[in-house]
N, C-alpha and C positions, 0 to 999 in steps of 0.2 A: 504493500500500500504506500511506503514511504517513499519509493521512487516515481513510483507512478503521479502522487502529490507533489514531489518536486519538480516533475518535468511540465505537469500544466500551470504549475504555480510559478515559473519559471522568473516572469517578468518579477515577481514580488517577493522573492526569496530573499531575504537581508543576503548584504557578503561578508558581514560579521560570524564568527561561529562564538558559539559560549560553551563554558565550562564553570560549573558554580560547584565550589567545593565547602560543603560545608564539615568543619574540621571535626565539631563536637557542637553539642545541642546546650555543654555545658553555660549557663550566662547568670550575669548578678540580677537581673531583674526578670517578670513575671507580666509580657507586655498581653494588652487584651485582648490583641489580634494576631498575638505568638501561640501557637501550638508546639512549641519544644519543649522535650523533659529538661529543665532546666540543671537538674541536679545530676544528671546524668555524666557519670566522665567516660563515656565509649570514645574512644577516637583522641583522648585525650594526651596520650603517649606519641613523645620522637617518633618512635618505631611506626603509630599508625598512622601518624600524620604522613612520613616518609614513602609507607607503601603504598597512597594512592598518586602516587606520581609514574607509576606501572601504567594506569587507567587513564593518567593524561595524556603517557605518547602514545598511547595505541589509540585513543578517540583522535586524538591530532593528525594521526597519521592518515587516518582515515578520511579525512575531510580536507585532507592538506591541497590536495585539486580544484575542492568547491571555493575553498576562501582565501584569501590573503591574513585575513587578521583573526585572531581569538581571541578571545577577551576571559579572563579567568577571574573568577567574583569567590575571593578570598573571602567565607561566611563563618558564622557561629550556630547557634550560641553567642557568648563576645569575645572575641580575639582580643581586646583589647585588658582584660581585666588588670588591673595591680599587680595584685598576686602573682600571675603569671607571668608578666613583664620583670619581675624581679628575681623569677630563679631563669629566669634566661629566653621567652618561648619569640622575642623579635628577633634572635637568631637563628631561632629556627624557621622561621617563616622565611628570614631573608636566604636562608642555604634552600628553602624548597622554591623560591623564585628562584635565585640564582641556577636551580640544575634546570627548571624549566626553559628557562631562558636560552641557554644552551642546547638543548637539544631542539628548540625553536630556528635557532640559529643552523643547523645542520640539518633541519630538512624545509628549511626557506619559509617560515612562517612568522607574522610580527605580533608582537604579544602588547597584548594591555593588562593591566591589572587592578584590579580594586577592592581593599581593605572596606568591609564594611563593618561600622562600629557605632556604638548607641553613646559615644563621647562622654561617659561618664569615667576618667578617669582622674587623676593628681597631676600635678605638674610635671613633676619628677618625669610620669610616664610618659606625657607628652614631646617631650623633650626631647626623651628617648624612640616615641615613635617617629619624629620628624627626620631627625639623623636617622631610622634606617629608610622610610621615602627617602628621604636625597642621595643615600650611599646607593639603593637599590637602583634610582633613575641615574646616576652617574656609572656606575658599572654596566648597566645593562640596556642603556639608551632608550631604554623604553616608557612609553605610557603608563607610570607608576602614578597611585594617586589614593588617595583618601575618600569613603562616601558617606558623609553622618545622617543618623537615621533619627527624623523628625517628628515628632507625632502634636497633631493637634488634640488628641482624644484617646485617652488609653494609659497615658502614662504622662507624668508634670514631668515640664521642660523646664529643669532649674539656671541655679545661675552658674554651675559646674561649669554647665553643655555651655554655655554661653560664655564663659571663657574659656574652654577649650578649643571652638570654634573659632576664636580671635585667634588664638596661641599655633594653631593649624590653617589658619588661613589659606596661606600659599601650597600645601600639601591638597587643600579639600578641596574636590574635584566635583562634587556634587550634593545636593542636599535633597535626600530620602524622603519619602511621606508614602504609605501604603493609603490607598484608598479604599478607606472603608465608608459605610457608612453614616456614623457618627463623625468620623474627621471629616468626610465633605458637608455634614450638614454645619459642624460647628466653622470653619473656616467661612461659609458662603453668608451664614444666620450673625452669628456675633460677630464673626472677623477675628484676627489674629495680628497683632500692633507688631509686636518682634518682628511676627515671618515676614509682614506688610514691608515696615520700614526698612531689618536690615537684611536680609533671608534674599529675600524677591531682585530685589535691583543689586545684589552681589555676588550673587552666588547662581550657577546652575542648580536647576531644581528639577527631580522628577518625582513624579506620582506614580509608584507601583499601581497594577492591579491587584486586589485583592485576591488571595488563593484560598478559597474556601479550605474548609476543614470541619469535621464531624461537629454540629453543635456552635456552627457561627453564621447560620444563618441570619440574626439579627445584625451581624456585621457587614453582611453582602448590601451593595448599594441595590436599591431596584431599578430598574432599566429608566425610569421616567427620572432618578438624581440623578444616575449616571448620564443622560443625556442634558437635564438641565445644568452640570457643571461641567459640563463642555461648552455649552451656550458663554457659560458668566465665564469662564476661560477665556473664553473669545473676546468678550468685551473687554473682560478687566486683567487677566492677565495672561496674555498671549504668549509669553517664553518658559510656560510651566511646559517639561515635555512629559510625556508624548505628544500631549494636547496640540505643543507646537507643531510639529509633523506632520499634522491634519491640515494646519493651517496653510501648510503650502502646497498651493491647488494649482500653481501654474505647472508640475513637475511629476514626474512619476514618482511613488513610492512605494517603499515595501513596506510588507508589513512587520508591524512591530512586535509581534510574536517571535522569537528565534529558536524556534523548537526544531525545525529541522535540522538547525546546525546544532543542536547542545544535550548536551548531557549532564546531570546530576548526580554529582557522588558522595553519599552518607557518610556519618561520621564511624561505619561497621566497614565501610568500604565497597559497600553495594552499588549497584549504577540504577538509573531508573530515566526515562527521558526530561519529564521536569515535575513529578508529582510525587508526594512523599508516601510510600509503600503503607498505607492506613483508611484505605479506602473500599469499599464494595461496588459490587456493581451497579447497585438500586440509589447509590451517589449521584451519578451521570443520567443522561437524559441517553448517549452513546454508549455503546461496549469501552469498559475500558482496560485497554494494553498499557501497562507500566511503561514498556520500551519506546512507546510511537503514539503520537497521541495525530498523526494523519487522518487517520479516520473521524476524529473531530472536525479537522479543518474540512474534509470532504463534505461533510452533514451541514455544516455550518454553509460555505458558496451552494450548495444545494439548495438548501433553505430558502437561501436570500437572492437567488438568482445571480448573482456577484458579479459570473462573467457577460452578461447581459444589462449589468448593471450600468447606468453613465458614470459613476461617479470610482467606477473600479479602476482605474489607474490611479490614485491620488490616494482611496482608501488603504487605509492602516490594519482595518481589522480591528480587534480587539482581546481577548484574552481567552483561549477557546476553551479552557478547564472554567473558568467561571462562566463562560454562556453554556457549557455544558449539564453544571452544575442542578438536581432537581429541585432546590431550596433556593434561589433565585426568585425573586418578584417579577415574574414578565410582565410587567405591568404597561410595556409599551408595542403599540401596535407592528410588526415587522420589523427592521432593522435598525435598531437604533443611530448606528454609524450613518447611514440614510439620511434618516430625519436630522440629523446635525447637519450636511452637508446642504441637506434642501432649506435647514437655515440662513447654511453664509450664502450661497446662493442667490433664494428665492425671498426669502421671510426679512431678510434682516434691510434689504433692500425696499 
């Protein structure tokens, strides 16, 4: 199925490939839209961290014809904690860049990378994670960078985060928000002064999609916020992405999905295509295969008519494990992505 999906989907395939390696589940907080055993140290060992570096040249290699660049999303749990920074774990991180790097290097692949961290640490550690960003981007000429994870709703953004963010500046490469439903109603209804003032106009900002999970149905946007905070995107902040990728209508686009190029690898060392192995099959509205989630995107342009669609060059898609998902509010009539576009369009005019 997965080839077959890549060759009609040809024009819209990112040339990005992903690799999201999540180390351990281990992390010091309890967020509302996290489903990690927090307390868990699986994966937490040199040794296991090490061996899924096996799993990235053999995914690499495999895809090394379809893309030029990989991008590899260093996860938790939190990479970043104290604790760990102290009996040594940024050099280990920097030895599992540094081999990936090289062996990127030897079968002609360019590598990005991104530490992702919920920026609650001490100074001390900060300091220390900056020197290894800059030793890792000066050794390895690469795309190194920082991505701090934001929440309007779920968890208080102290004043830690907000000097750590000063103090990482020049390393942070982007600022995080899972979109849930609670955080887009609280962002759109009260507003948010920080993100407004300092967040917005300096920083790259993306809005994950929400990843469903047993029991967070109340979290899932319904189809009718998720299209009304693309609208108020539109109007009021136009360089949140993805949002912004939509907004460029004069140009072809892929879609923002990078499932065909990526792979998932747990903190046991398992692989999975991008869903975490805790799921049934009366979850999806589609059959679902751990390894290939194609037969989603198949059901989805089906659905939606996509290739017949006018607005199918430009469109992005959207998130196919949450339109999948049977705890979703369809509360909006046919394709949401649609109705946005027949916004900027036709409506807004």
């Amino acid at each position: 199925m997965k080839s077959l999906v890549k060759e009609i989907l040809k024009s819209k395939k990112p040339k990005l490939g992903e690799i999201e390696v999540t180390l351990f589940e281990f992390c010091n907080l309890k967020c509302d839209f996290c489903f990690h055993k927090v307390n868990d140290k699986t994966g937490l060992t040199k040794e296991e961290i090490m061996e899924k570096l096996s799993t990235i040249f053999s995914f690499s290699n495999s895809i090394k014809e379809e893309v030029k660049v990989i991008q590899l999303n260093m996860v938790g749990g939190e990479l970043m904690i104290d604790s760990l920074i102290e009996v040594g774990y940024l050099e280990i991180y920097k030895e599992f860049i540094l081999k990936v790097n090289k062996y990127y290097k030897e079968i002609g692949i360019d590598l990005r990378v991104v530490f992702v961290s919920n920026y609650l640490f001490n100074n001390e550690s900060s300091i220390k994670i900056e020197k290894m960003i800059n030793e890792l981007k000066t050794e390895t000429k690469s795309y190194i960078g920082m991505i701090a994870s934001y929440d309007f709703s779920g968890r208080p953004m102290n004043q830690l985060w907000k000097e750590n963010l000063k103090r990482l500046k020049n390393v942070t490469v982007s600022i995080n928000t899972v979109m849930t439903k609670p955080a887009l109603e609280h962002l759109m209804i009260k507003g948010d002064k920080y993100w407004e003032e300092e967040i917005y106009p300096n920083f790259e900002t993306f809005f994950d999609f929400f990843i469903p999970d047993k029991g967070s149905n109340d979290l899932i946007p319904p189809d009718s916020l998720l299209l009304d905070f693309y609208k108020w995107v539109s109007d009021k902040y136009p360089n949140i992405n993805p949002i912004k990728d939509m907004l460029k209508t004069n140009e072809m686009q892929p879609m923002s999905c990078l499932s065909l190029n990526k792979i998932t690898i747990f903190p046991d060392g398992s692989t999975s295509n991008c869903r975490w192995k805790r799921y049934d099959d009366e979850d999806f509205k589609n059959e679902l295969n751990y390894d290939d989630n194609s037969n989603m995107m198949m059901d989805y342009i089906t659905e939606y008519n996509c290739f017949s669609c006018e607005y199918y060059s430009i469109c992005t898609f959207r998130c196919f494990t949450q339109w999948s998902w049977n705890g979703r509010i369809r509360d909006v009539e046919g394709c949401v992505n649609k109705h946005f576009y027949n916004y900027l369009f036709k409506d807004k005019k």
